[in-house]
VOBA-964065 format. One line per field, with one value per residue (C-alpha): x, y, z; residue number from 1. Coordinates in Angstrom, 1 decimal, padded with zeros to 4 digits. Layout:
# residues N
u: (X_...) $
v: (Y_...) $
w: (Z_...) $
i: (NUM_...) $
END
This chain:
# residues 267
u: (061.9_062.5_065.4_067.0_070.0_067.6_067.6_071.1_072.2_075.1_074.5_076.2_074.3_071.0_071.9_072.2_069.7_067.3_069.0_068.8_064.9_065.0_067.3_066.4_069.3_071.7_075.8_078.2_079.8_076.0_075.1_077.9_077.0_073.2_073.6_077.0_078.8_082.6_083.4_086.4_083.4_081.0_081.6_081.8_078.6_077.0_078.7_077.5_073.7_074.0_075.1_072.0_069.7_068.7_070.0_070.4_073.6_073.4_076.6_076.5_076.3_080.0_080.1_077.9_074.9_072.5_069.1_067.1_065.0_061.5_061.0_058.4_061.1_063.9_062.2_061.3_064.7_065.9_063.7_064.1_068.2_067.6_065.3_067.8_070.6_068.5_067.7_071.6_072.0_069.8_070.9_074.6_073.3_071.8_075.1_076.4_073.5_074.2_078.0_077.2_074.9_076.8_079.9_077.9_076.0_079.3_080.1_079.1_075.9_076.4_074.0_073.3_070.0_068.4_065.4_064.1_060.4_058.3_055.8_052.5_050.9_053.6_056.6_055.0_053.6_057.4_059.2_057.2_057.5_061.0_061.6_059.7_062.2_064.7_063.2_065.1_063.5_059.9_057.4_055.0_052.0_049.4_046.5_044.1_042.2_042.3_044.1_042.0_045.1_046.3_045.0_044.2_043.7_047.4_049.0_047.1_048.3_052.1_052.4_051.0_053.3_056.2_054.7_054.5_058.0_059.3_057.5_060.2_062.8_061.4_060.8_057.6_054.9_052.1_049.2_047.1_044.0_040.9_037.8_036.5_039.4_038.9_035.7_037.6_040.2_040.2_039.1_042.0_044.1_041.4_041.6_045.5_044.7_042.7_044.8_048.2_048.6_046.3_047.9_051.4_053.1_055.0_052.1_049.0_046.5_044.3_041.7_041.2_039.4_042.5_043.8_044.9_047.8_049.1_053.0_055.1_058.0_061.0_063.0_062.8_064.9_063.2_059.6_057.9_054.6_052.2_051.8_048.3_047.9_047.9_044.9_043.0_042.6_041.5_044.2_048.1_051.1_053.5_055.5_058.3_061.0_063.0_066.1_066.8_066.9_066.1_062.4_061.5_061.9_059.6_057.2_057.4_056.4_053.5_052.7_053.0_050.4_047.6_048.8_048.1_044.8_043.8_041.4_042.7_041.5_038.7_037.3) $
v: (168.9_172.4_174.1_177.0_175.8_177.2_180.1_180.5_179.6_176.7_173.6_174.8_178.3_176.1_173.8_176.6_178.4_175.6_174.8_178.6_178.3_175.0_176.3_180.2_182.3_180.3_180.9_179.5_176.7_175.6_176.4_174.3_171.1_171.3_171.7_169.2_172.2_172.4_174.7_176.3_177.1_178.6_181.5_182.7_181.2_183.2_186.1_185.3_184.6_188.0_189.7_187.9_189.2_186.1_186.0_189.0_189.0_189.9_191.6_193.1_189.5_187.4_184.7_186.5_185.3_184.5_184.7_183.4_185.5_184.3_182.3_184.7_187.3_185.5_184.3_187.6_188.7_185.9_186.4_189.8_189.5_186.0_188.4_191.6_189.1_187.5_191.1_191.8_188.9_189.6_193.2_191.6_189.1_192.3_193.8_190.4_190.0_193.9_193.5_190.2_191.6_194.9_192.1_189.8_191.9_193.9_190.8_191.0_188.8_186.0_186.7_183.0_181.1_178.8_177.5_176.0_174.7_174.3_170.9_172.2_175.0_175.2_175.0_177.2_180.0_179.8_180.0_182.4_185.0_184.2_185.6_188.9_189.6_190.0_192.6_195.6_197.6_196.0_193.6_192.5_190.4_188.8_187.0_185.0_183.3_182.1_179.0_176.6_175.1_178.4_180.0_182.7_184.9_184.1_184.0_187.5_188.8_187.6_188.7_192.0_192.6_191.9_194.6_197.2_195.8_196.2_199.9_201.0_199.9_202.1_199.2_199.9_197.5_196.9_193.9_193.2_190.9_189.6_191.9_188.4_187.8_191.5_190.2_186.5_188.6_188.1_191.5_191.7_192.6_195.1_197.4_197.1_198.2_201.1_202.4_201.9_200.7_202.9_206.3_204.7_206.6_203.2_200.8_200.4_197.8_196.8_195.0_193.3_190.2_189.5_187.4_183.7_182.8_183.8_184.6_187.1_189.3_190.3_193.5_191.8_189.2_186.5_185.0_182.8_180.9_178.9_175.7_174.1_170.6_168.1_166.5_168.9_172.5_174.2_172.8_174.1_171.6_174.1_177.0_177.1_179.9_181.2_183.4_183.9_187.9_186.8_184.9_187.8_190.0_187.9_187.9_192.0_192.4_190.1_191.9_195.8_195.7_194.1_196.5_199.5_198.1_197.2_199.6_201.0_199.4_201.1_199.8) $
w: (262.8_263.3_265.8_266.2_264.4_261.4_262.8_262.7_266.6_266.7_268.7_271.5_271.3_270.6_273.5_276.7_275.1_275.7_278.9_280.2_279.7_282.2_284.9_285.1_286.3_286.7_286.1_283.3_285.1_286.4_282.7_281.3_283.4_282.7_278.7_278.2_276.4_277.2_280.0_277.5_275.6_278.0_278.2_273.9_273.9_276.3_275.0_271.5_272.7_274.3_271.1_269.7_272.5_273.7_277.2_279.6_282.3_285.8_286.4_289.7_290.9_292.1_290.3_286.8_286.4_283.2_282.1_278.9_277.0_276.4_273.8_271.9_271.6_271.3_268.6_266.8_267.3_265.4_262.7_262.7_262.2_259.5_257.5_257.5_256.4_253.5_252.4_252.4_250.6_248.1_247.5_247.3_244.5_242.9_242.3_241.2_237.9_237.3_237.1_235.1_232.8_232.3_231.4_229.5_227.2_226.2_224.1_220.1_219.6_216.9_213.7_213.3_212.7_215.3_216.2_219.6_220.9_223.4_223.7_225.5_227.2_230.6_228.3_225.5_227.4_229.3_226.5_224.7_227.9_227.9_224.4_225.3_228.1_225.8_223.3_223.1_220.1_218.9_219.8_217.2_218.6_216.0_217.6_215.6_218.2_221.9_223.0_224.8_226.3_227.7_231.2_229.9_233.0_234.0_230.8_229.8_233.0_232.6_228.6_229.9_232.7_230.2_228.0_230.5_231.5_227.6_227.5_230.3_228.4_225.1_223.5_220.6_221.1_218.5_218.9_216.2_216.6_215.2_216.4_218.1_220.1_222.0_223.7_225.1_226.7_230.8_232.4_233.8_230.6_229.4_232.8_232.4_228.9_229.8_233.0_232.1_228.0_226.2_226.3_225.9_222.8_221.9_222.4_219.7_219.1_215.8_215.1_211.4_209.9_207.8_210.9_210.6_212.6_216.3_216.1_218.3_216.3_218.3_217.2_213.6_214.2_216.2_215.2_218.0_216.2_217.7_216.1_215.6_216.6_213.6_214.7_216.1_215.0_218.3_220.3_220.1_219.8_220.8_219.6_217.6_218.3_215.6_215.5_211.3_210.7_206.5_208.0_210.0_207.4_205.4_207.8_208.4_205.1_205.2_208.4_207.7_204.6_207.1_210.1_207.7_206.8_210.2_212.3_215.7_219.0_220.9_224.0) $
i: (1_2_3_4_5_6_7_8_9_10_11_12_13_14_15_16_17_18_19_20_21_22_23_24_25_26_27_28_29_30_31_32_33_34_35_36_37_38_39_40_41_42_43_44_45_46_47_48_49_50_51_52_53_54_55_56_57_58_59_60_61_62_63_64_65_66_67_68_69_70_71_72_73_74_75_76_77_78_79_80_81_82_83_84_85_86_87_88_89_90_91_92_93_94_95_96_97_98_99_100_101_102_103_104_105_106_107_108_109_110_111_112_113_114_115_116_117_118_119_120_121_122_123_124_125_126_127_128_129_130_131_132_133_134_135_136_137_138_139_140_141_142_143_144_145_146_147_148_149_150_151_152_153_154_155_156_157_158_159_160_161_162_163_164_165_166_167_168_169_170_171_172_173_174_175_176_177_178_179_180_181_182_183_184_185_186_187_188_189_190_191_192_193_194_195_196_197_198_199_200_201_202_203_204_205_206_207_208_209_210_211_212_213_214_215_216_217_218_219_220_221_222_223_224_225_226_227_228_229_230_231_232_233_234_235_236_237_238_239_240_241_242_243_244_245_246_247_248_249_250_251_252_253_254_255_256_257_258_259_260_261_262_263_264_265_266_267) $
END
């Protein structure tokens, strides 16, 4: 059940608050009887509501009197201050992941094969938008056909947002596909194409028939491949992520001689 302790208020704030609302002006010995908070403590909670804006003080009056706010603006108000301290919060954890990342990438990457994979569609397409984040010169994407098991309006939208996301960073970004595959495409990724992609100096698609497999190259050191499934051919297992700078190499130089064959992408 939901109180204002959520909000932020303790349970002695919470309770005169509550109390105030019952008794209507009223003054903090009254206010201390009717809501069973200490009389030693009174008198910080009132001042702390009122720092809140949730109670207004008569002081003119002998003995001071108090007042509740009502509860719609009380409310709002502590909203209002819960929001501006997440967003304060979330600036500080900003500063945190840049001094971390700043820390973390200063230390020498280790040149050492490894492979890793991902069992189904969720964990595949996760795993395979992972890898993308952390391209810092190329992206190589080779398409050979749709994947059933993949939505393809969200996972078209995501790989694309991490595209436009790797363009910032100057990474070079170059797709090549089978002409059928262009036309299965959610609409989506074709008006992202068209408005923001196209006239990108480090971003080119092609088209060619000479188009079997659906892999992802990563700044020639990483190869992500989608795996078939065994038993049926238009469903995918998985994907298989491998790091192993002497495999991507092989596979650049299968890749280049079809990329200089293939025919640019026109919509």
């Amino acid at each position: 059940m939901a109180s204002l302790r959520d909000l932020g208020l303790s349970e002695y704030e919470s309770r005169a608050y509550r109390s105030l609302l019952r008794t209507g002006p009223t003054t903090a010995k009254e206010l201390s009887r009717a809501s069973d908070v200490p009389m030693g403590r009174i008198y910080d909670v009132l001042n702390s509501l009122e720092t809140h804006n949730l109670v207004r003080s008569q002081t003119a009056s002998r003995p001071k009197k108090y007042v509740a706010v009502e509860p719609d603006t009380a409310l709002e108000r502590l909203l209002a201050d819960k929001k501006r301290e997440l967003e304060e919060q979330a600036d500080q954890y900003e500063e945190i992941v840049d001094d971390l990342g700043d820390e973390l990438e200063s230390a020498e990457p280790v040149d050492e094969p490894f492979w890793t994979a991902a069992v189904g569609p969720e964990e595949a397409s996760e795993l395979l938008v992972e890898r993308l984040t952390t391209a810092d010169d190329r992206i190589v994407m080779v398409a050979g056909a749709p994947t059933p098991q993949f939505d393809l309006d969200e996972m078209g939208e995501q790989i694309m947002s991490e595209l436009e996301s790797a363009l910032e960073r100057g990474v070079e970004v170059s797709i090549l596909m089978r002409p059928a595959l262009v036309d299965s495409l959610p609409r989506s990724v074709g008006r992202r194409y068209r408005t923001h992609l196209q006239e990108e100096d480090h971003f080119s698609v092609r088209t060619s028939e000479n188009v079997t497999g659906t892999f992802e190259l990563i700044d020639h050191v990483e190869v992500c491949i989608e795996v078939p499934h065994p038993l049926d051919a238009e469903r995918t297992f998985g994907v298989i992520d491998f790091k192993d700078s002497d495999f991507a190499a092989d596979v650049v130089d299968e890749f280049q001689p079809r990329w200089e064959e293939a025919e640019p992408l026109e919509l």
